[in-house]
C-alpha atoms as a printed R data frame, in Angstrom:
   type eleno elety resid chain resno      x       y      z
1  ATOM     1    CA   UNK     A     1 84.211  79.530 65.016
2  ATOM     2    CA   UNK     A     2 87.416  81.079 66.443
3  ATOM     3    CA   UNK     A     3 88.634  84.728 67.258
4  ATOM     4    CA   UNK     A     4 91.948  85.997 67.519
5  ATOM     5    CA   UNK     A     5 92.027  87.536 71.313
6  ATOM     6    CA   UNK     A     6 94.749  89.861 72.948
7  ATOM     7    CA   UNK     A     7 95.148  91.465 76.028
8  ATOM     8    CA   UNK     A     8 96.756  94.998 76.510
9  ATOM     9    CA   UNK     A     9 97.766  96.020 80.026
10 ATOM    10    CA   UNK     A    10 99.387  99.702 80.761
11 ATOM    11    CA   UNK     A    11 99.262 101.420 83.673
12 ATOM    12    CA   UNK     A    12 97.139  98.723 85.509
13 ATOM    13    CA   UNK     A    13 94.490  98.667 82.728
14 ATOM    14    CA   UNK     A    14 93.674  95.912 80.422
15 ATOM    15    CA   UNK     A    15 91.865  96.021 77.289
16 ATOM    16    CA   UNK     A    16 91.208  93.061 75.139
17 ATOM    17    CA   UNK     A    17 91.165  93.574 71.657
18 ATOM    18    CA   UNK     A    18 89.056  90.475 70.019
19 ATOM    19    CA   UNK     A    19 88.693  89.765 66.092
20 ATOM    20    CA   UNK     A    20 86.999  87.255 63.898
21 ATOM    21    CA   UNK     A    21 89.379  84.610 62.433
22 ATOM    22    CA   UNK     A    22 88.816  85.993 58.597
23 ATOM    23    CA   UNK     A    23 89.364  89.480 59.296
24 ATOM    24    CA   UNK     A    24 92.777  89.403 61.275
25 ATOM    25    CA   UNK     A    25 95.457  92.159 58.849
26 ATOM    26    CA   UNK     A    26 92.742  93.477 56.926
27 ATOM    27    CA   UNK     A    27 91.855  97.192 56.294
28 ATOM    28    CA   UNK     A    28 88.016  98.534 55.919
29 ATOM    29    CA   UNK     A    29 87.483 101.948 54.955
30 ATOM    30    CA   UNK     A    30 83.808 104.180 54.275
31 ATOM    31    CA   UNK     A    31 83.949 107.738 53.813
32 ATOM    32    CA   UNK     A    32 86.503 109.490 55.819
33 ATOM    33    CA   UNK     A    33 86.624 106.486 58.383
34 ATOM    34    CA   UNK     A    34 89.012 103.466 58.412
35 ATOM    35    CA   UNK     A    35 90.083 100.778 60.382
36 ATOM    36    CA   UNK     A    36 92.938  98.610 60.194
37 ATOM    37    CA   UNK     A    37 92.394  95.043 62.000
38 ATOM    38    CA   UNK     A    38 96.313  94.314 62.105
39 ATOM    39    CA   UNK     A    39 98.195  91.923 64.204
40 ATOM    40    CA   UNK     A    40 99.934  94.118 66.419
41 ATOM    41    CA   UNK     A    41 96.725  95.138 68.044
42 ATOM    42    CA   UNK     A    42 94.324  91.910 67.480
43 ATOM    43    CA   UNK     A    43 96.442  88.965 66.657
44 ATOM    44    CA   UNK     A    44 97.250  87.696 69.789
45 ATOM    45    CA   UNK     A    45 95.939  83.688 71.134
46 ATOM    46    CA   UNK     A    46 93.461  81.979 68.332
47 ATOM    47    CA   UNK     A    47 90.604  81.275 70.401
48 ATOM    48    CA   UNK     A    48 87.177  79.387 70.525
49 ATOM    49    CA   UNK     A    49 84.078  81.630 70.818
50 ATOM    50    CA   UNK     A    50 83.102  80.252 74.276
51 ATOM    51    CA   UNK     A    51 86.902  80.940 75.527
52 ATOM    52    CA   UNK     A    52 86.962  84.590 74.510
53 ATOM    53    CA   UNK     A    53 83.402  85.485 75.817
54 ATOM    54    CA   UNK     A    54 84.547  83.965 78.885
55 ATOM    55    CA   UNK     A    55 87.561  86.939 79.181
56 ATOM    56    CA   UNK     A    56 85.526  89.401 77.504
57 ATOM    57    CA   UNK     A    57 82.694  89.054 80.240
58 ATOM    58    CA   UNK     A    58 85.323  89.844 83.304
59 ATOM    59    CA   UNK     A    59 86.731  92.928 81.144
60 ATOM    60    CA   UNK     A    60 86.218  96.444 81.724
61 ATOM    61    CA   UNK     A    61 87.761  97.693 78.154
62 ATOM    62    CA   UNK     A    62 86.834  95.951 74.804
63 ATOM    63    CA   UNK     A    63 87.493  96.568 71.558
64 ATOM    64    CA   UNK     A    64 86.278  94.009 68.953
65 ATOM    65    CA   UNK     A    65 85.463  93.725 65.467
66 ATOM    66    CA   UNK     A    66 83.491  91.238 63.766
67 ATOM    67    CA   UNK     A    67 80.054  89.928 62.910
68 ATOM    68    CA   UNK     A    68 80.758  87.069 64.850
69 ATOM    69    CA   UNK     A    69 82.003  88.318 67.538
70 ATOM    70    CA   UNK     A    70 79.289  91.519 67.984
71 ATOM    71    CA   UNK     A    71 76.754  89.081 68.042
72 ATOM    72    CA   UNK     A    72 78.132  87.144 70.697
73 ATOM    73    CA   UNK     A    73 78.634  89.584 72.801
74 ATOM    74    CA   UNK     A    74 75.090  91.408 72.106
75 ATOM    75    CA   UNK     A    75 73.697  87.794 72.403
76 ATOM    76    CA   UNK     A    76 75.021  87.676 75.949
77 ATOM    77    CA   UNK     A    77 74.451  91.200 76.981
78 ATOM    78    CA   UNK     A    78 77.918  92.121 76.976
79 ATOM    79    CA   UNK     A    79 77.578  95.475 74.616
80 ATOM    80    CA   UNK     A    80 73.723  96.589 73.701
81 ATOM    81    CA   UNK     A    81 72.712  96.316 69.447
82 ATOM    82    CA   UNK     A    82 72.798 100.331 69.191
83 ATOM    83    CA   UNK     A    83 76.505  99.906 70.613
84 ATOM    84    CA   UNK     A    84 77.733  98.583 67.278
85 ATOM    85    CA   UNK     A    85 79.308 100.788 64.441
86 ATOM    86    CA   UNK     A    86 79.785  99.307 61.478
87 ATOM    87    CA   UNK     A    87 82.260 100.548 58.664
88 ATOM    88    CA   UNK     A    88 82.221  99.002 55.148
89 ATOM    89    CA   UNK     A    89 79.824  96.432 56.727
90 ATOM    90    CA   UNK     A    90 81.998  95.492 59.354
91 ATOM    91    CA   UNK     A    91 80.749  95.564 62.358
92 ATOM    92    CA   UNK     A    92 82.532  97.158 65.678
93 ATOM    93    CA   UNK     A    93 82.235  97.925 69.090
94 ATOM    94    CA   UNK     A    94 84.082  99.157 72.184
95 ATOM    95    CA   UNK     A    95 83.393  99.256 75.850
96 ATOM    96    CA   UNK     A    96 84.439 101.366 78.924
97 ATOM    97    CA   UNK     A    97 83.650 101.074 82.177
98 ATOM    98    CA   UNK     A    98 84.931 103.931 84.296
């Protein structure tokens, strides 16, 4: 199982923005809400699971989108269940630490 994983830095913050493989340039919408997974944003490095948990565990700012992915991170404790939004069944989540 493999993610696509990038990291954003501006102004001496970094947020990683983390996608499953399948859903990298695809657009969800429900209702008024929509979200476009596109490359700019998420397709960064291809990664393993285990490698992108391992940077998402030292970050501050997430942003990911998945079911994979979610339940990795709620798996490990990363993001709690109730953190996850989910928008034409796709499930999402952010974190930041302040």
């Amino acid at each position: 199982m493999k993610v696509y994983l990038k990291i954003h830095r501006r102004n001496d913050i970094e947020t990683v923005a983390c996608c499953d493989e399948d859903l990298l340039n695809r657009v969800f919408t429900e209702g008024d809400l929509r979200i476009e997974i596109n490359s700019n944003f998420y397709g960064g490095d291809l990664l393993t699971m285990e490698q992108a948990m391992e940077i998402l565990k030292q970050s501050s700012y997430f942003n990911i989108v998945g079911e994979n992915i979610t339940n990795k991170a709620i798996a490990l404790q990363l993001l709690p269940k109730e953190g996850v939004r989910k928008i034409n069944s796709i499930p999402m989540a952010m974190k930041m630490m302040f």
